[in-house]
MDTraj code that builds the backbone (N, CA, C; nanometers):
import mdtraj as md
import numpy as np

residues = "UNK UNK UNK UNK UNK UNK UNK UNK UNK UNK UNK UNK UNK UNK UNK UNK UNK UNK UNK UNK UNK UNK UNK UNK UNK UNK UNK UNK UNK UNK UNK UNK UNK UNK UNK UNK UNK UNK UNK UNK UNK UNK UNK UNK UNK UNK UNK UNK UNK UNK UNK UNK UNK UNK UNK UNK UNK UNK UNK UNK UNK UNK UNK UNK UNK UNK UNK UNK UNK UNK UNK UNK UNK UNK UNK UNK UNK UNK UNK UNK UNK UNK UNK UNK UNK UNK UNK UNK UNK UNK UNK UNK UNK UNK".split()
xyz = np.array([
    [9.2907, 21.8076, 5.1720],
    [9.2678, 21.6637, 5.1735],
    [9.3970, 21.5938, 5.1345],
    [9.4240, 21.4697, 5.1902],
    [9.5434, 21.3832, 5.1748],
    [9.5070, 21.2543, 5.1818],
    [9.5821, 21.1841, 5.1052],
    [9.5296, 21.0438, 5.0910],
    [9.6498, 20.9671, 5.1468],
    [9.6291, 20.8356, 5.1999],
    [9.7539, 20.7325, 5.3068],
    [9.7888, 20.6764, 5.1935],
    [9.8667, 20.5425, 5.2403],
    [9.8787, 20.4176, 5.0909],
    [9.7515, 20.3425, 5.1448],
    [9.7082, 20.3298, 5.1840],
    [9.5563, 20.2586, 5.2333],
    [9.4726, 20.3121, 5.1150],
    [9.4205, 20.4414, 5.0676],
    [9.3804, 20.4955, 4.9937],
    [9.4324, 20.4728, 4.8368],
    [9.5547, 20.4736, 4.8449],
    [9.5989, 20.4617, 4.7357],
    [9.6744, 20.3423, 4.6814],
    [9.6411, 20.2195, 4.7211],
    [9.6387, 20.0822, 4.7234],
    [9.4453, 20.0637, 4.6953],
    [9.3762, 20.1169, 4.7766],
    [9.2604, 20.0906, 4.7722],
    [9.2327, 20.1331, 4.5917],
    [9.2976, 20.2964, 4.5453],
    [9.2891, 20.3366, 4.4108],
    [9.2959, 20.2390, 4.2872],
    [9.4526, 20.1390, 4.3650],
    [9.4958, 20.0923, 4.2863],
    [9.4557, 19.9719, 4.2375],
    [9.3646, 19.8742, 4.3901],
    [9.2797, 19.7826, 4.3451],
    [9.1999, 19.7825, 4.2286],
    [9.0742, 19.9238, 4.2696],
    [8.9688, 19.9575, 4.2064],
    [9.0531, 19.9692, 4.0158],
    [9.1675, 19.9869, 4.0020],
    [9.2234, 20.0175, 3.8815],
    [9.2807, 19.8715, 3.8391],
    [9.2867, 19.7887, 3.9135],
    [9.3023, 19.6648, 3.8739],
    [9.4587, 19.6672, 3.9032],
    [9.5304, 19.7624, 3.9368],
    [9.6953, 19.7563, 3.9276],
    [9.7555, 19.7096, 4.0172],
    [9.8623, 19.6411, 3.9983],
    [9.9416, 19.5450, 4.1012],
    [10.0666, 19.6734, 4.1242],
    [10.0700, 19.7352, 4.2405],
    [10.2005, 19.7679, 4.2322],
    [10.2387, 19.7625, 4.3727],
    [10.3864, 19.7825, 4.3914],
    [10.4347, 19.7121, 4.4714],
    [10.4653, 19.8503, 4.5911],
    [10.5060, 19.7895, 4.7010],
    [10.4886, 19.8963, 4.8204],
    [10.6478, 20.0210, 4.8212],
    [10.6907, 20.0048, 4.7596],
    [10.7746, 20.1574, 4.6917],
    [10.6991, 20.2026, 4.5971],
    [10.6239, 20.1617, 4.4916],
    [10.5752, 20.2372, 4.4151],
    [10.4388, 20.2408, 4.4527],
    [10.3328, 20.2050, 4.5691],
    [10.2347, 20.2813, 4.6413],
    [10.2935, 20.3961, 4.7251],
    [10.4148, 20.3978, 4.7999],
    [10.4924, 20.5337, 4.8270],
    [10.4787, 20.6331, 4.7695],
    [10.5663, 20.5954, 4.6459],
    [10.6060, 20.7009, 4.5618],
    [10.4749, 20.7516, 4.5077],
    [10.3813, 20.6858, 4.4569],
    [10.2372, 20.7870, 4.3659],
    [10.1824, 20.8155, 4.5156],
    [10.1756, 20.7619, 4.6343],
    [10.0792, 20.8265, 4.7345],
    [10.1651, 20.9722, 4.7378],
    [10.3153, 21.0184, 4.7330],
    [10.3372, 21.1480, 4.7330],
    [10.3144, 21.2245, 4.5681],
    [10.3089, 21.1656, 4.5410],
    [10.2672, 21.2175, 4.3966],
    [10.1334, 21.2468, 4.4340],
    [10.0549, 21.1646, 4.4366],
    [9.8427, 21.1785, 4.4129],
    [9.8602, 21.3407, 4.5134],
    [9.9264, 21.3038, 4.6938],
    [9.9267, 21.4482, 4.7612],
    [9.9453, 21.5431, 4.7140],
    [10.0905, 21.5532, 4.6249],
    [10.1394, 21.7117, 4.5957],
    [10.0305, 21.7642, 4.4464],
    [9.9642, 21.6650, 4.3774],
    [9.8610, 21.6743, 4.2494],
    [9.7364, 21.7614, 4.3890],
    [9.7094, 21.7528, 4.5021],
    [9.5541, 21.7412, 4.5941],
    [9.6399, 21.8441, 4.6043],
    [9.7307, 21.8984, 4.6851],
    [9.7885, 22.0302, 4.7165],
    [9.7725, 22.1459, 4.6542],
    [9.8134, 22.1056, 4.4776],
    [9.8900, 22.2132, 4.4161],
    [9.6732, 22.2378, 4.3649],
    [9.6123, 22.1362, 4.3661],
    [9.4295, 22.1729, 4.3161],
    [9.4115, 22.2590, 4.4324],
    [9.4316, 22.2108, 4.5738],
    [9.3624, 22.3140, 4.6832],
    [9.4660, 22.4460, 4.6816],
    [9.5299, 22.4995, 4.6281],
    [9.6193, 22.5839, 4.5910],
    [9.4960, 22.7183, 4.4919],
    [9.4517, 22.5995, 4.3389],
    [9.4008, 22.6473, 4.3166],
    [9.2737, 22.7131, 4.3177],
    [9.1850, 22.6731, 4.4604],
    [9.0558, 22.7093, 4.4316],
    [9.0778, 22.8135, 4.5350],
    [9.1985, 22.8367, 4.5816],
    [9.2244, 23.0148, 4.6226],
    [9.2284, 23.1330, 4.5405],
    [9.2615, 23.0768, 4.3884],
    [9.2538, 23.1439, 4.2948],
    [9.1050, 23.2628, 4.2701],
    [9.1662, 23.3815, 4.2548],
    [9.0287, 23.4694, 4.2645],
    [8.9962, 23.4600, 4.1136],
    [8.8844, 23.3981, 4.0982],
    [8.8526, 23.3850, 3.9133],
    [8.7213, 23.4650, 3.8941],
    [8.6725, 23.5670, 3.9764],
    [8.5324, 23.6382, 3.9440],
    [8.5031, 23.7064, 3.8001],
    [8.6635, 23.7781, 3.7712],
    [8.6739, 23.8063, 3.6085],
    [8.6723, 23.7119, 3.5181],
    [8.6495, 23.5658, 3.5550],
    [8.7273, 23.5469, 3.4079],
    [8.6064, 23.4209, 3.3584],
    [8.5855, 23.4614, 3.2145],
    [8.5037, 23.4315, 3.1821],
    [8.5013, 23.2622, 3.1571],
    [8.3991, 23.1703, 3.1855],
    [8.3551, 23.0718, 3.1720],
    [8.4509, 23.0075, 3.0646],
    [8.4694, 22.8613, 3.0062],
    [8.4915, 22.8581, 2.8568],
    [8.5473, 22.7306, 2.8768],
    [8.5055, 22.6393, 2.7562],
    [8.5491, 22.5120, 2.7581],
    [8.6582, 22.4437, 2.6634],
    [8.6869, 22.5818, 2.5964],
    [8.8320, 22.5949, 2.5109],
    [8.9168, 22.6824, 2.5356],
    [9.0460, 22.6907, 2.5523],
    [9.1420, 22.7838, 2.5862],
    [9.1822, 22.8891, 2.4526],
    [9.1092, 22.8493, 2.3475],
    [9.1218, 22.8973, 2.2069],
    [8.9653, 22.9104, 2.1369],
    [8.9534, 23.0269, 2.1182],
    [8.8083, 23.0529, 2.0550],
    [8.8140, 23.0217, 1.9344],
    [8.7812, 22.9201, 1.9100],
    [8.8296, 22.8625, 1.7143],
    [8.6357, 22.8574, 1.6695],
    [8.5790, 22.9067, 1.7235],
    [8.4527, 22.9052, 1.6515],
    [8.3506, 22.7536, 1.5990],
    [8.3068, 22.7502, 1.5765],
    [8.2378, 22.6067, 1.5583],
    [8.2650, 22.5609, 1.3932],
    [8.3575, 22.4637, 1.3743],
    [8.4141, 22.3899, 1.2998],
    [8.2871, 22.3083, 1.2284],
    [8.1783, 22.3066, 1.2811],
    [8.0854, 22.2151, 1.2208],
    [8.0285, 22.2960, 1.0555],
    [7.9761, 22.2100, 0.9852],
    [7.9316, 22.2897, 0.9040],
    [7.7449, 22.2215, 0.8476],
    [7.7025, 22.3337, 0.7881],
    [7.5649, 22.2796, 0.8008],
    [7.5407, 22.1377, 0.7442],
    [7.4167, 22.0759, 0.8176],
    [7.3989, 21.9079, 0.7250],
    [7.2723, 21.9361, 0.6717],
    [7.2899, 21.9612, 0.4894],
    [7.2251, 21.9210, 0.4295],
    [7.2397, 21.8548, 0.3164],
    [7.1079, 21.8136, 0.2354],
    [7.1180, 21.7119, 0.1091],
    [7.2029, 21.7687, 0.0262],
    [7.2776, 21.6623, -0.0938],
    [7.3124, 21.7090, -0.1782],
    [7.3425, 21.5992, -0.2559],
    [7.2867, 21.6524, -0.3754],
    [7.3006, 21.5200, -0.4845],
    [7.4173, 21.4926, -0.5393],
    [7.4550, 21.3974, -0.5844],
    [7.5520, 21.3174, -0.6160],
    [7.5494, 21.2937, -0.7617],
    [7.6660, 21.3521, -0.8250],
    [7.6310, 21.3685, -0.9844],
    [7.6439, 21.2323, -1.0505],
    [7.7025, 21.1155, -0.9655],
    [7.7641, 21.0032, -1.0362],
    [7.6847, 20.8918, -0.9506],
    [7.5639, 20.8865, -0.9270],
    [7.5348, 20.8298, -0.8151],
    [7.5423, 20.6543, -0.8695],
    [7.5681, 20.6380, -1.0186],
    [7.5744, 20.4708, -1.0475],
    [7.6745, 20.4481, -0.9868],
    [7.8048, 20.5313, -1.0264],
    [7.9751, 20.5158, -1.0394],
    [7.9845, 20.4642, -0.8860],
    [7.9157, 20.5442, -0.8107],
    [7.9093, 20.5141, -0.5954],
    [7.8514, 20.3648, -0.6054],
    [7.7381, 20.3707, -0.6634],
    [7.6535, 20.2524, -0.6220],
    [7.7688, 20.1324, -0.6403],
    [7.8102, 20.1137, -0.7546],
    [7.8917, 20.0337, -0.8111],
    [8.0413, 19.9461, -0.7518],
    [8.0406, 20.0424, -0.6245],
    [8.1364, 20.0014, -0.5697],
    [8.0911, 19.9503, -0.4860],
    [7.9965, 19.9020, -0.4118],
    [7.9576, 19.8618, -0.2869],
    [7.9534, 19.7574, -0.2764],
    [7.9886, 19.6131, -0.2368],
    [7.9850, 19.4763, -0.2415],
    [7.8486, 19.4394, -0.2594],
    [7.7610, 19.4579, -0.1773],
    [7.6187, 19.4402, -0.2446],
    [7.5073, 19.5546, -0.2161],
    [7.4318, 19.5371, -0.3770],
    [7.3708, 19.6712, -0.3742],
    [7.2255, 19.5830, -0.4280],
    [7.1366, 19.6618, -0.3696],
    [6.9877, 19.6406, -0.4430],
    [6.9437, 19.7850, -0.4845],
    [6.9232, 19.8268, -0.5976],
    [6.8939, 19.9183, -0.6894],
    [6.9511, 20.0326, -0.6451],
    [6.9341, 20.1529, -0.5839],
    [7.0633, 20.2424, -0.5517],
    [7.0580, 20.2281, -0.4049],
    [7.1183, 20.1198, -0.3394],
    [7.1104, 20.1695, -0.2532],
    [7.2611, 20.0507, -0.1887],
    [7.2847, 20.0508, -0.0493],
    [7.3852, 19.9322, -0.0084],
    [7.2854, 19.8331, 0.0424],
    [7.3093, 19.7373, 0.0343],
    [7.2906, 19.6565, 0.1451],
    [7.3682, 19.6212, 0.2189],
    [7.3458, 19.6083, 0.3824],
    [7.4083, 19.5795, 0.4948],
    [7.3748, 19.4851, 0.5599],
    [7.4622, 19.3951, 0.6713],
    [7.4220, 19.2886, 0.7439],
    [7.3033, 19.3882, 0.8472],
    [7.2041, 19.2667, 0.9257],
    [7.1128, 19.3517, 1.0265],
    [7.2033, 19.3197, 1.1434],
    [7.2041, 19.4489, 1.1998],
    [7.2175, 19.4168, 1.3538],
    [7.1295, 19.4120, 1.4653],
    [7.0938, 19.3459, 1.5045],
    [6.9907, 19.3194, 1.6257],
    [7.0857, 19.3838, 1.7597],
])
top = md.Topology()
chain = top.add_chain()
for i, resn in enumerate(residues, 1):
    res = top.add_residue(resn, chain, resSeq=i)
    for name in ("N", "CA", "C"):
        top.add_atom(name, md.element.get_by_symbol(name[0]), res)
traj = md.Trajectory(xyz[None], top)
């Protein structure tokens, strides 16, 4: 697949960008050789290789959510611009 400057004027509308007809040139050979070097890759034989949405197996960073009390819970309260008994009060948002 290859895109004209028709296409990539049309891109550039939809992106709101003003650019001018050397530089719809220049990215229409740019956007091509980016469509080239992708249809390049889906020649790639990938049957081995396993799935994965990180290039680094770093394990899950999350850690469990549970309660835990708060040894100073006045010292917290105390800072909050306005509080009704332990708790904050906040503006409502509708």
């Amino acid at each position: 697949m290859s895109i004209n400057i028709n296409d990539a004027k049309h891109v550039a509308d939809l992106a709101r960008l003003e650019l001018s007809d050397k530089e719809l040139t220049v990215y229409t050979e740019q956007l091509n050789q980016i469509l080239d070097y992708a249809k390049e890759l889906e020649n790639l034989n990938t049957d081995n290789i396993e799935p994965t949405y990180h290039s680094i197996d770093t394990g899950t960073v999350l850690r469990e959510d549970k309660v835990v009390d708060f040894a100073n819970k006045a010292g917290i309260i105390k800072n909050g611009p306005d509080v009704s008994g332990t708790s904050f009060v906040v503006p409502r948002i509708l």
